[in-house]
DOVEXNU-309495 format. One record per residue: chain; residue number from 1; x, y, z of N, C-alpha, C, O, CB in turn. Coordinates in Angstrom, 3 decimals. Glycine has a CB too. Layout:
- A;NUM;X;Y;Z;X;Y;Z;X;Y;Z;X;Y;Z;X;Y;Z
...
//
This chain:
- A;1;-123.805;89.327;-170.668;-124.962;89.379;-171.554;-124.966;88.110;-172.389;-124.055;87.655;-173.082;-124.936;90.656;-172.463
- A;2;-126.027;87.699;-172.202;-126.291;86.457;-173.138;-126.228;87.106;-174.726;-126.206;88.245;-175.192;-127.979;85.678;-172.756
- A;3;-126.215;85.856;-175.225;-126.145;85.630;-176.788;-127.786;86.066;-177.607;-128.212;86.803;-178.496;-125.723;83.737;-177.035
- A;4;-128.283;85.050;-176.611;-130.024;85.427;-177.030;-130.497;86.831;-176.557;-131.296;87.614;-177.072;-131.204;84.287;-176.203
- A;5;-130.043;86.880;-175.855;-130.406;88.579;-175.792;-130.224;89.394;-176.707;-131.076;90.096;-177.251;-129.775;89.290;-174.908
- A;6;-128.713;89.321;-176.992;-128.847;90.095;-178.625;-129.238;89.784;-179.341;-129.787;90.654;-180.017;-128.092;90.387;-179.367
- A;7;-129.313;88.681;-179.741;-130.342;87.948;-180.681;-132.052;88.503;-180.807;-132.714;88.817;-181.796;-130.360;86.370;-180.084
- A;8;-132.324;88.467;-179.648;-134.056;88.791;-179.198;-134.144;90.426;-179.892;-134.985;90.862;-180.677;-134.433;88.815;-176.935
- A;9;-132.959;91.117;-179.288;-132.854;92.797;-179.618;-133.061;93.047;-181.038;-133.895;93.746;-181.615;-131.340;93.488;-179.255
- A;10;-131.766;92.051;-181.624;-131.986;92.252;-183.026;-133.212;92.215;-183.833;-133.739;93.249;-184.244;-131.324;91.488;-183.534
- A;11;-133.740;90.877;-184.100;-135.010;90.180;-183.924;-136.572;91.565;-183.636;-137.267;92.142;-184.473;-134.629;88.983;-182.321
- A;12;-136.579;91.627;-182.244;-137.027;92.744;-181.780;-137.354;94.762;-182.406;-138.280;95.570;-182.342;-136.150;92.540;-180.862
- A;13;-135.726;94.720;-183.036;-135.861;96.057;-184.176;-136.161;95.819;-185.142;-137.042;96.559;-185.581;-134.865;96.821;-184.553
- A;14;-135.714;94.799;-185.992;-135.960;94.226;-187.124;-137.204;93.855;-187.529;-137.462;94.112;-188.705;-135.318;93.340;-187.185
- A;15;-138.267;93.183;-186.712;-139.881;93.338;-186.379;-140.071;94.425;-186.755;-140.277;94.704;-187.937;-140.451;93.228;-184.981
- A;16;-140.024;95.517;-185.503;-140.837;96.621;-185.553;-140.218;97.942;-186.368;-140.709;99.051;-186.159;-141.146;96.938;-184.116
- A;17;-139.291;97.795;-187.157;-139.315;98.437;-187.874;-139.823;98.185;-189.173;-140.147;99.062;-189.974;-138.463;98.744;-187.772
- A;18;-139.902;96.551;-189.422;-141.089;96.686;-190.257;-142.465;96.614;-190.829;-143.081;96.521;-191.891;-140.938;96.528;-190.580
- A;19;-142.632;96.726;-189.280;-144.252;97.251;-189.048;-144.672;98.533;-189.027;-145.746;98.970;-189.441;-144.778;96.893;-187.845
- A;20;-143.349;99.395;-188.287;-143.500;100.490;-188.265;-143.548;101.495;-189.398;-144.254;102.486;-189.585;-142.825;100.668;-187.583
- A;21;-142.570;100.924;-190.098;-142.089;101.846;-191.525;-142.418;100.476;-193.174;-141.852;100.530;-194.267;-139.611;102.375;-191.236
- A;22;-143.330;99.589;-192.781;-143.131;98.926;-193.750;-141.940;97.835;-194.094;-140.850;98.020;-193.553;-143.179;99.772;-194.449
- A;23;-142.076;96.930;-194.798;-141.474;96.365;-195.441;-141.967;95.784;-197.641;-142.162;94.759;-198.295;-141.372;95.401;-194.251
- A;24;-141.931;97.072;-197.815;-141.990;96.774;-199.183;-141.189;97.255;-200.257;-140.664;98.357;-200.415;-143.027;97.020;-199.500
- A;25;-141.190;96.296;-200.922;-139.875;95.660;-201.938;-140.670;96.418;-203.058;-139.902;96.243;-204.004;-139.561;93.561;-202.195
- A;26;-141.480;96.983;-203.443;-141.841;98.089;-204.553;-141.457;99.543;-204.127;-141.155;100.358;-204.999;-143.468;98.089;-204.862
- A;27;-141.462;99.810;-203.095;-140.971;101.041;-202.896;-139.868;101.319;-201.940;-139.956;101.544;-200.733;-141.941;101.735;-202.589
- A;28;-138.689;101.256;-202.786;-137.403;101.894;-202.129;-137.403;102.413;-200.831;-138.159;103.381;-200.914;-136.957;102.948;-202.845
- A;29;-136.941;102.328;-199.515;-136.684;103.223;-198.936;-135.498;103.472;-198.231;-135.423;103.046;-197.079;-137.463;103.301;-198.408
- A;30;-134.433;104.169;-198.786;-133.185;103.710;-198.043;-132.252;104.329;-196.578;-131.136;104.168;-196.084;-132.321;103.775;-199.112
- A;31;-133.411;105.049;-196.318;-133.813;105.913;-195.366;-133.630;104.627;-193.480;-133.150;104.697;-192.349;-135.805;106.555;-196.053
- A;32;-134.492;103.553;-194.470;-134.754;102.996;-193.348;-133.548;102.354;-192.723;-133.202;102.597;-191.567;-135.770;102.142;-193.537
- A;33;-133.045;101.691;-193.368;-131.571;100.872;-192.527;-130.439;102.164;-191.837;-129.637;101.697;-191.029;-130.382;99.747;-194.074
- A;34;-130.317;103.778;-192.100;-130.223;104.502;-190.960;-130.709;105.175;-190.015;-130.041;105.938;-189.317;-129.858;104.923;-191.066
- A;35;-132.168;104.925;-189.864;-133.370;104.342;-188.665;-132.766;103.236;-187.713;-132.805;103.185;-186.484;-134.828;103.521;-189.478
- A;36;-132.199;102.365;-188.620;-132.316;101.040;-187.639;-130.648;101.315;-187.229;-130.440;100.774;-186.143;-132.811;99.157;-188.573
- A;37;-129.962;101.686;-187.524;-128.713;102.104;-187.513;-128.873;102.270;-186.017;-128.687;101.545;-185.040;-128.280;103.343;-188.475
- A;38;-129.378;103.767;-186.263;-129.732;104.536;-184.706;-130.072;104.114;-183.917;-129.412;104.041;-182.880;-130.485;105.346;-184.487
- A;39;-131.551;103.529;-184.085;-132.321;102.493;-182.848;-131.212;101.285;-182.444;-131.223;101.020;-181.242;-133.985;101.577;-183.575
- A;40;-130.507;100.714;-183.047;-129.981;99.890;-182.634;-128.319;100.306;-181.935;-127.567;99.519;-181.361;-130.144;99.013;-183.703
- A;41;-128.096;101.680;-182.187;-127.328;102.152;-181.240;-127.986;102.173;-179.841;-127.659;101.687;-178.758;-126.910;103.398;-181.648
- A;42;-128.955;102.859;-180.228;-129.752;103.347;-178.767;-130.223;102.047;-177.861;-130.223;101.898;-176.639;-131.315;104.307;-179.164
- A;43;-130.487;101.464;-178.569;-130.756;99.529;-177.456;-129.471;99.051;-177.365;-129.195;98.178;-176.542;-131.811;97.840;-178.397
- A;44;-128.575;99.558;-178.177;-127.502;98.690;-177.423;-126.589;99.728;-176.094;-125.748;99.361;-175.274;-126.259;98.066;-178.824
- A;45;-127.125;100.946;-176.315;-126.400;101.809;-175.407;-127.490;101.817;-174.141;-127.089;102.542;-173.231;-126.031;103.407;-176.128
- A;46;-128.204;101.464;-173.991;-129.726;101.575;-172.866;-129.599;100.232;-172.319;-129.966;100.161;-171.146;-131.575;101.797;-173.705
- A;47;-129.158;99.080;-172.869;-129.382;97.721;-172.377;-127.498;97.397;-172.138;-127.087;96.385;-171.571;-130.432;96.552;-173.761
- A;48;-126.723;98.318;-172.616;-125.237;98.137;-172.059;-124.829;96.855;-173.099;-124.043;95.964;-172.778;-125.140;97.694;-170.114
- A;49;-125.359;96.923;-174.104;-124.552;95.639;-174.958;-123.329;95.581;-175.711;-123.182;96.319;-176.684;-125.289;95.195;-175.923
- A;50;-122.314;94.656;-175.299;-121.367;94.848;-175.953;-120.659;93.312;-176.295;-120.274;92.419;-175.541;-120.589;95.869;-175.212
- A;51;-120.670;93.409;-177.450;-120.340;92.437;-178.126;-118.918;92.025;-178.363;-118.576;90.844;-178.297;-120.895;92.622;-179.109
- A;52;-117.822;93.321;-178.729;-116.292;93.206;-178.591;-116.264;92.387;-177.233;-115.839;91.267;-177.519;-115.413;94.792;-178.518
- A;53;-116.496;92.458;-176.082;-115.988;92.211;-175.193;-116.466;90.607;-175.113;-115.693;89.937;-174.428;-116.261;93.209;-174.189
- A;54;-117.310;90.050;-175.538;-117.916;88.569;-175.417;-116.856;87.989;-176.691;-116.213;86.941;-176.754;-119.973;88.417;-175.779
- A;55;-116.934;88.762;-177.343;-115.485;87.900;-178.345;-113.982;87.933;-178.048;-112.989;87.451;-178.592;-115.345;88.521;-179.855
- A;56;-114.202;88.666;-177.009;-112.572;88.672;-176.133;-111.584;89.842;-176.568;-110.354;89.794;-176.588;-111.582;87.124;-176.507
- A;57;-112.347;90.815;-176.884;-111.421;92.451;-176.914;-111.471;92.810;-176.067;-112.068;92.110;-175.249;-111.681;93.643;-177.630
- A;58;-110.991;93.950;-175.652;-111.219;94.777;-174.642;-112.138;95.802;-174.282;-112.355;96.500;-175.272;-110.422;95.185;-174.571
- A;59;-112.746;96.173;-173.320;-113.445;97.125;-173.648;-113.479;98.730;-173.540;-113.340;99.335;-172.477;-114.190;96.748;-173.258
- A;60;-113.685;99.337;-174.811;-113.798;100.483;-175.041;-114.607;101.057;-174.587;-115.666;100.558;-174.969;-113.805;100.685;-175.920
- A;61;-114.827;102.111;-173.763;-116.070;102.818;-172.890;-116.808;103.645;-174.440;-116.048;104.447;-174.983;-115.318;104.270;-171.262
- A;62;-117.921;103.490;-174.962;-119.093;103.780;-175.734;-118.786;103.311;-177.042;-119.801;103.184;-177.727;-119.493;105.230;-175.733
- A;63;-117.227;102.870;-177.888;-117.118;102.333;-178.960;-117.338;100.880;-179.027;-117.381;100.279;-180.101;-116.051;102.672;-179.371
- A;64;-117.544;100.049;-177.336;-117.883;99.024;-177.819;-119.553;98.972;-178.183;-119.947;98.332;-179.158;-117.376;98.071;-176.909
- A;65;-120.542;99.762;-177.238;-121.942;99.955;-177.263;-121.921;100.524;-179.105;-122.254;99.620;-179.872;-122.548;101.260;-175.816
- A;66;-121.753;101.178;-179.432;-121.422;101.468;-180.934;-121.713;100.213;-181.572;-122.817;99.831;-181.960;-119.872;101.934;-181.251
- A;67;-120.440;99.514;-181.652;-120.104;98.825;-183.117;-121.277;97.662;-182.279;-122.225;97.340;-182.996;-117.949;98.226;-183.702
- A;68;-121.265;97.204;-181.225;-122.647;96.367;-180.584;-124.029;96.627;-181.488;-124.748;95.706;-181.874;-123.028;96.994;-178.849
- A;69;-124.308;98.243;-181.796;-125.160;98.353;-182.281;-125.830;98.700;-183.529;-126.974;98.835;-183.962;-125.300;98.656;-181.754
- A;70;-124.487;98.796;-183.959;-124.820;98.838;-185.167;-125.036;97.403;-185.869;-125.656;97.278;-186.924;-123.867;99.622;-185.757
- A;71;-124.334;96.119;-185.018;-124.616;94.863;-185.539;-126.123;94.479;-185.332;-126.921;93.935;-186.096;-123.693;93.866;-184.908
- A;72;-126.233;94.884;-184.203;-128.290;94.986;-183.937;-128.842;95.618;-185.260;-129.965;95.381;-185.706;-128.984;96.373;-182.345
- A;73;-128.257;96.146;-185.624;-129.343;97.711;-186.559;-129.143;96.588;-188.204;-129.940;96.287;-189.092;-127.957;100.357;-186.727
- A;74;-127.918;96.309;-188.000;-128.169;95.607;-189.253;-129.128;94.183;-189.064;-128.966;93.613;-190.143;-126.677;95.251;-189.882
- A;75;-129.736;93.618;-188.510;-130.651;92.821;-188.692;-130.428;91.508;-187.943;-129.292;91.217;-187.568;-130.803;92.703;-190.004
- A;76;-131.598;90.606;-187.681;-131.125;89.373;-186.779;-130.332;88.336;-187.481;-129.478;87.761;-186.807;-132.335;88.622;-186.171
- A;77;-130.485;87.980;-188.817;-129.898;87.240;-189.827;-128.619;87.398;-189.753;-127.840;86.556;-189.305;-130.317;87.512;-191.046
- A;78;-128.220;88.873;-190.343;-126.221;89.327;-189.680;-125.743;89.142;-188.795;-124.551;88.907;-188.598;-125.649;90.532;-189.439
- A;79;-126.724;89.223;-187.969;-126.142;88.923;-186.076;-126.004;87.755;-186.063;-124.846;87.392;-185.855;-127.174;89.237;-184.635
- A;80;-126.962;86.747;-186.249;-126.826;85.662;-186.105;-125.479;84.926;-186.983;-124.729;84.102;-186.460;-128.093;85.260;-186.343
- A;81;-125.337;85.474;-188.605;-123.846;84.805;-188.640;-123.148;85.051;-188.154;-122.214;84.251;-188.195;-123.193;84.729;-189.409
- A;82;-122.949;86.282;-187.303;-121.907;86.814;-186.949;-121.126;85.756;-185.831;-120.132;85.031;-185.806;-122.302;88.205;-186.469
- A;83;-122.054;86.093;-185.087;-122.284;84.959;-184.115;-122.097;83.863;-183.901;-121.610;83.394;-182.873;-122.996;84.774;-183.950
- A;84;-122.527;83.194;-185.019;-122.038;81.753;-185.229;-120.544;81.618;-185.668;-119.739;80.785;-185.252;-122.921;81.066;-186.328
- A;85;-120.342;82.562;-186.553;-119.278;82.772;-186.672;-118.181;82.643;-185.913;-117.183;81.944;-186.083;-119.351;83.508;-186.934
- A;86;-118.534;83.557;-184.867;-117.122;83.617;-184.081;-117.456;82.398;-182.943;-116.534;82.272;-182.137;-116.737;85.399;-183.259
- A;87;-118.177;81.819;-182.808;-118.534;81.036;-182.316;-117.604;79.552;-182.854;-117.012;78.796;-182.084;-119.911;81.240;-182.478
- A;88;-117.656;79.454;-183.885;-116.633;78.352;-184.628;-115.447;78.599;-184.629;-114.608;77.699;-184.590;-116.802;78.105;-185.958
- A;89;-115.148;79.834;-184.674;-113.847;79.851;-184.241;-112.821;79.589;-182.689;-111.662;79.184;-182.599;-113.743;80.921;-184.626
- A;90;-113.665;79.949;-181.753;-113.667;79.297;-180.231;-113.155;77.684;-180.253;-113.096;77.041;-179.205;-115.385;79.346;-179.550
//
């Protein structure tokens, strides 16, 4: 799995969830980031993404799709340091 792919995914929930549910900064909703939690389990468990294993762990049969997606759910911005992140370290 490419890099931009998760990237696009992230990107991709992060959009439409806030089209779907809004994005406004007057009204609280904290509801939403375990929305995106979920959805971004569910794209990363439907599209097989796993991220431990591109950083060189091993892979765990559904805990890597997990923690994969919950880095989706938190947003393209996180992903992307993440990313870069371990990327500099290489």
């Amino acid at each position: 799995m490419e890099i931009a792919t998760i990237v696009f995914l992230a990107v991709f929930l992060e959009g439409t969830l806030n089209y779907l549910l809004g994005n406004s900064t007057e009204t609280p909703r904290p509801y939403i980031k375990y929305v995106a939690l979920v959805a971004g389990i569910g794209l990363a468990i439907g599209y097989k993404v796993d991220i431990p294993t591109m950083v060189g762990l091993p892979f765990v049969p559904w805990l890597n799709y997990v923690l994969s997606g919950i880095a989706i759910g938190r947003g393209s911005n996180y992903l992307n340091d993440l990313v870069t992140g371990f990327q500099k370290k290489k």
